[in-house]
C-alpha positions in Angstrom: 0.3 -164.9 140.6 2.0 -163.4 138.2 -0.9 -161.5 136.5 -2.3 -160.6 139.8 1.0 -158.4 140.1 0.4 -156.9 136.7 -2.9 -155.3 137.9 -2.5 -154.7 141.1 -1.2 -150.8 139.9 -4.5 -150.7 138.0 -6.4 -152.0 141.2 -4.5 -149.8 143.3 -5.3 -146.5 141.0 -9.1 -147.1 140.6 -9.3 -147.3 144.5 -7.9 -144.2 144.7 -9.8 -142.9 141.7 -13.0 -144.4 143.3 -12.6 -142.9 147.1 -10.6 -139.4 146.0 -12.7 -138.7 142.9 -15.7 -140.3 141.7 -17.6 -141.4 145.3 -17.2 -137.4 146.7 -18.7 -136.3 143.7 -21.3 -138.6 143.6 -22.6 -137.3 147.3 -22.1 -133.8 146.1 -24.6 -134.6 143.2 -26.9 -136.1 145.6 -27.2 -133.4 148.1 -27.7 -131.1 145.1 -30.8 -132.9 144.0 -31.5 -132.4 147.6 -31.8 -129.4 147.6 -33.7 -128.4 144.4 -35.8 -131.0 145.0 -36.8 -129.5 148.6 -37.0 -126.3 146.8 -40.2 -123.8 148.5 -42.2 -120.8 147.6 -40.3 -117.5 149.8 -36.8 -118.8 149.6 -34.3 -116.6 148.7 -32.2 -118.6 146.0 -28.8 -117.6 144.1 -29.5 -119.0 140.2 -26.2 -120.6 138.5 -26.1 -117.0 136.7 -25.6 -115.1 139.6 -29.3 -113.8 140.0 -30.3 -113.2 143.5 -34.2 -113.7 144.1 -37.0 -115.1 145.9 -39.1 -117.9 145.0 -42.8 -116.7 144.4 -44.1 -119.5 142.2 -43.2 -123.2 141.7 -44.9 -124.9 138.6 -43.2 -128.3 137.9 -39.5 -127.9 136.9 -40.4 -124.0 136.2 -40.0 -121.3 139.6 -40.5 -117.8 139.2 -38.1 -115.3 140.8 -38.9 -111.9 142.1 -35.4 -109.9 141.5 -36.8 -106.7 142.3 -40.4 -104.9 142.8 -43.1 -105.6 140.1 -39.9 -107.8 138.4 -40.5 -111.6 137.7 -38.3 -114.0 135.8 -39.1 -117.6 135.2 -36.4 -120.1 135.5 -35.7 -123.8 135.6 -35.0 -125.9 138.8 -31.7 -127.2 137.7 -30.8 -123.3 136.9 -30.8 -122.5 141.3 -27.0 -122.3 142.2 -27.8 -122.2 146.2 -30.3 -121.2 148.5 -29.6 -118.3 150.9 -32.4 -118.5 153.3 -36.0 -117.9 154.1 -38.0 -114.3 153.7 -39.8 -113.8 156.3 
């Protein structure tokens, strides 16, 4: 009994570690993965840089970006931020 009341703070602090901390980032990675695995040619995509474009090629792990006319940059997946919506 004794030692059960020694770790019961410890308990106590990794539950709250578990449900405050670790588990909501955890769902956050998921739905991240989500997305850039969902990824699709004509989406309009922020990169983690800050680089607004649209997908015009998807090769593997590699997309290429249209920034602006006749401009093409090649990227990784894991370097898309967010995705801001369809072109039309």
């Amino acid at each position: 009994m004794q030692n059960l009341q020694a770790f019961l703070p410890f308990i106590l602090l990794f539950a709250f570690m578990w449900f405050l901390i670790i588990r909501p980032q955890q769902q956050q990675q998921k739905k991240r993965q989500k997305m850039l695995s969902e990824l699709k040619k004509g989406e309009k995509v922020v990169t983690v840089g800050g680089i607004h474009g649209t997908i015009t090629e998807i090769k593997g792990d590699v997309l290429t970006l249209r920034i602006a006319d006749k401009v093409e940059i090649n990227i990784n997946r894991a370097g898309v931020g967010y995705v801001l919506g369809k072109s039309e």
